[in-house]
N, C-alpha and C positions, 0 to 999 in steps of 0.2 A: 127614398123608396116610394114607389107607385101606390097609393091607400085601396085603389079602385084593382090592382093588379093583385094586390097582398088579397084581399077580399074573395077573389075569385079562386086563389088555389088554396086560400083555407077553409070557404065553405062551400065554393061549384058543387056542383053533383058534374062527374065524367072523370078522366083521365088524363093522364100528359103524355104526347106521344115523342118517344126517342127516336130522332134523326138525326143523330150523332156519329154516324162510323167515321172512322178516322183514317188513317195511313193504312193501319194493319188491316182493318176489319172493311173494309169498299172492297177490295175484288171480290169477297164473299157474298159482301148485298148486292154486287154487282152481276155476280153472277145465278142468286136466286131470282133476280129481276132478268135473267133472259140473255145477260152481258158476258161474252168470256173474253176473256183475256187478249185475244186475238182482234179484239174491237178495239183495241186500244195501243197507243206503245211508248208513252212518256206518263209522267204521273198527272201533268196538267191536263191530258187527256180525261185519264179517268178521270180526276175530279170533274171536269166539265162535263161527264158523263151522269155521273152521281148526281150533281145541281139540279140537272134535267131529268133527273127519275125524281126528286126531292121538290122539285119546284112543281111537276104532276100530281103530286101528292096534294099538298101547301096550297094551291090551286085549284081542286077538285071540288066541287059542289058537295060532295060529304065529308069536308075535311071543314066542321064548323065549332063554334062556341057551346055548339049545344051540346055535344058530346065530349069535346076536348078543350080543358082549361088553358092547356099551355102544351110546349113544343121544346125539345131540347137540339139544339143546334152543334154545328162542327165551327170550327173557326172560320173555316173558307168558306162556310155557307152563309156566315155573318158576313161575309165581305163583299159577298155578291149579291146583287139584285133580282127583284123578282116581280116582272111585270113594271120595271120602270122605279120599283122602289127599294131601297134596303132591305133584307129579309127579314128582319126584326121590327122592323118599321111597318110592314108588304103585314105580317102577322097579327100586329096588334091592331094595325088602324084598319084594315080591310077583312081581316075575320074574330077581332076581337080576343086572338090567343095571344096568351102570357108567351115571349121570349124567354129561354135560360139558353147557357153558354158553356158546351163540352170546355175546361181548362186545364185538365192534367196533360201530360206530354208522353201519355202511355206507361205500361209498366215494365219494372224494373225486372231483372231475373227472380226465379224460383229461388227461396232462398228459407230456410225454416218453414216450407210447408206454406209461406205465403207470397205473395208479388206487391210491395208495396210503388207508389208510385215512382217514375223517374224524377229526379231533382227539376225543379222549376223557377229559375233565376227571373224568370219575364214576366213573372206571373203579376206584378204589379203595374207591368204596361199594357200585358193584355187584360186587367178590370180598370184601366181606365179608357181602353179603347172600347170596351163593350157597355162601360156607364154611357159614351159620345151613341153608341149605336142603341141607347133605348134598352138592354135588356135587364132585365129584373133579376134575377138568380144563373148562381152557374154549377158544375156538376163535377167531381171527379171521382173515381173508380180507382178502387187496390182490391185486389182479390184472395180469399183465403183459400186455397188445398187444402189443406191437412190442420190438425189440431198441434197447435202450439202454443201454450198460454203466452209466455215472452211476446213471440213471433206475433200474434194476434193483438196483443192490449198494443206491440207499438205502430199497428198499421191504424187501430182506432185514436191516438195521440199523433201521429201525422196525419190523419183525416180533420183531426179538431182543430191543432194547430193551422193548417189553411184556411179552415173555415173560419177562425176569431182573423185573419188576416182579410178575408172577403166579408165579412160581416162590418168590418171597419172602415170601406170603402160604402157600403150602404146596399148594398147585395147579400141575398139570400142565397148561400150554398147548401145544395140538394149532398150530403153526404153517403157515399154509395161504398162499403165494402162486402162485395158480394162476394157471399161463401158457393164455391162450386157446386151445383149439382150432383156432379159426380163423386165429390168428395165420400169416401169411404165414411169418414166422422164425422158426418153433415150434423146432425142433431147435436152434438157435444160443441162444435165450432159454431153455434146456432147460442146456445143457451149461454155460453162465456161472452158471446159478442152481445148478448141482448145487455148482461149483467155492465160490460165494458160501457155499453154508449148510455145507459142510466147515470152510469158515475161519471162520465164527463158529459152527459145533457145536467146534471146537478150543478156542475161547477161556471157554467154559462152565466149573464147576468143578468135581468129585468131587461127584454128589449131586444137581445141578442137571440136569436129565431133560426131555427137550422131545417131543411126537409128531411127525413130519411130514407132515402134507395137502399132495399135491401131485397136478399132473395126470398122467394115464395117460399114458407118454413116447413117442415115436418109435425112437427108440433102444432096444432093448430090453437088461431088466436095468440101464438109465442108473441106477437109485440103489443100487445090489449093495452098493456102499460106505457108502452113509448108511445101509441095515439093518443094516448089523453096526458103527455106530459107538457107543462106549460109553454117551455122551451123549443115544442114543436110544432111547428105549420100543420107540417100533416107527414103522412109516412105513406110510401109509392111504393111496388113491387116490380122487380124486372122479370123477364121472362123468362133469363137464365139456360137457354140452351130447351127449354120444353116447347114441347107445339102448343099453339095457340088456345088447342084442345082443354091440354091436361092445363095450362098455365091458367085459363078463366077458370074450371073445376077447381084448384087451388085458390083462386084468387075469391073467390066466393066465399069459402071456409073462414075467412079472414075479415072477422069487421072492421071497419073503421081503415080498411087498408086500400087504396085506387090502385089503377095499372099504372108501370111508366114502361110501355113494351116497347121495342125493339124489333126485332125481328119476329116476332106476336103480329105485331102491325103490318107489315109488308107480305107477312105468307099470302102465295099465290099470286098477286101483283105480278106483273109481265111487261114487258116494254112491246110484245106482239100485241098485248091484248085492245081493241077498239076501245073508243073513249069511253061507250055504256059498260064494254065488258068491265073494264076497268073500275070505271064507276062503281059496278054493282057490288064485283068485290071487294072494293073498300070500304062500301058503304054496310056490308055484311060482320069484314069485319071490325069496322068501330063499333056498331050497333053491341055486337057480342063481348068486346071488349068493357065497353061502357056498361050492358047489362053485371058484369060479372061483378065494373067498380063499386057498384051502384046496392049491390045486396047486402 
């Protein structure tokens, strides 16, 4: 593990920004970035599309150290270059941001009110192809709809179980099971998952260091306790479907909690927009982002 990397996303002041869309979720970024479908018509397309809205970003003069600790990546973004270098490589050596590594292979169906992830046979050759590419932590996503206790404790128990599997290679996993927004039971699916990942951040061992992604709560301060648990780096918030608005207004009520946004980070971003335009609004809103990690 990186001591200089570990250092910076457990005491930085700023955020980590999510550039992570994958299969399902690129024609969406792709077309709030200005892209429809009709730009495109095989998938190596789009993604070659996406690189180049990603690599504008990752390249931009407001896209630095000082406001963003680290950066979470797609597989294909890792394999690609950027300006000549590795993008993991292009991130840490020329803007000083922490590499992590989207790993799940998306999710599985609806099933008890939850989506846990799809089965992941590779997972042990892709953490050794991203220890060769330099990154430091990687990230997977299950999502809870509805309230299930069953349903729930066993998507935090395949959340842990990959992560004592990536922690064992020397990798930090960002653990993310994000309870919907919209969920009807959002606060009841809120207070069981908190209680759930206490009891298996307890069972962890001296050394063994997890992040946690989770959604912006109802309850305010609900994770007070998971930020200052040994066993934690630090604890990130996604944006979960809110504007970028209400997600800093949330994210502020929350100490000791940063952003890791998503689609928070790209709103209003354009592929029309000139390189100041563009600038400006990026640089608007990490400023805003960062302020909100930052209170």
């Amino acid at each position: 593990m990186n001591q200089e990397m570990k250092e910076q996303i457990q005491q930085g002041k700023g955020f980590i920004a999510a550039l992570d869309q994958s299969g399902g979720s690129t024609p969406k970024a792709l077309e709030r970035y200005g892209v429809d479908k009709t730009s495109y018509s095989s998938e190596e397309e789009m993604f070659d599309l996406v690189h180049q809205m990603r690599t504008r970003i990752i390249t931009n003069p407001a896209f630095t150290s000082q406001h963003i600790l680290g950066a979470i990546l797609f597989e294909r973004t890792m394999d690609s270059d950027i300006e000549g270098k590795p993008t993991a490589t292009y991130l840490w050596e020329e803007k000083h941001i922490v590499p992590f590594l989207k790993v799940d292979k998306g999710l599985a169906e609806l099933k008890d009110g939850v989506q846990r992830m799809k089965d992941n046979p590779g997972l042990d050759a892709l953490l050794d192809k991203a220890i060769e590419k330099g990154i430091f932590g990687t990230k997977m996503r299950s999502v809870i709809q509805a309230y299930d206790e069953e349903a729930i404790v066993g998507i935090v128990d395949q959340q842990f179980d990959l992560a004592r599997q990536i922690i064992k290679k020397g990798l930090v996993p960002i653990v993310e099971p994000e309870v919907s927004i919209d969920s009807p039971e959002k606060e009841e699916c809120e207070a069981l998952l908190v209680k759930e990942l206490k009891s298996h951040l307890d069972q962890l061992e001296e050394g063994q260091e997890v992040i946690l992604k989770l959604t912006l709560p109802n309850i305010k301060n609900l994770y007070r306790e998971l930020t200052k648990h040994p066993r934690v780096l630090r604890v990130v918030a996604l944006s979960g479907g809110y504007s970028r608005d209400e997600a800093n207004d949330k994210l502020s009520d929350n100490e000791n909690v940063i952003a890791s946004f998503s689609r928070g980070l790209t709103e209003g971003l354009s592929q029309e927009q000139s390189d100041e335009e563009f600038t400006k609004t990026l640089e608007e809103s990490i400023e805003e982002i960062y302020e909100a990690s930052i209170d």
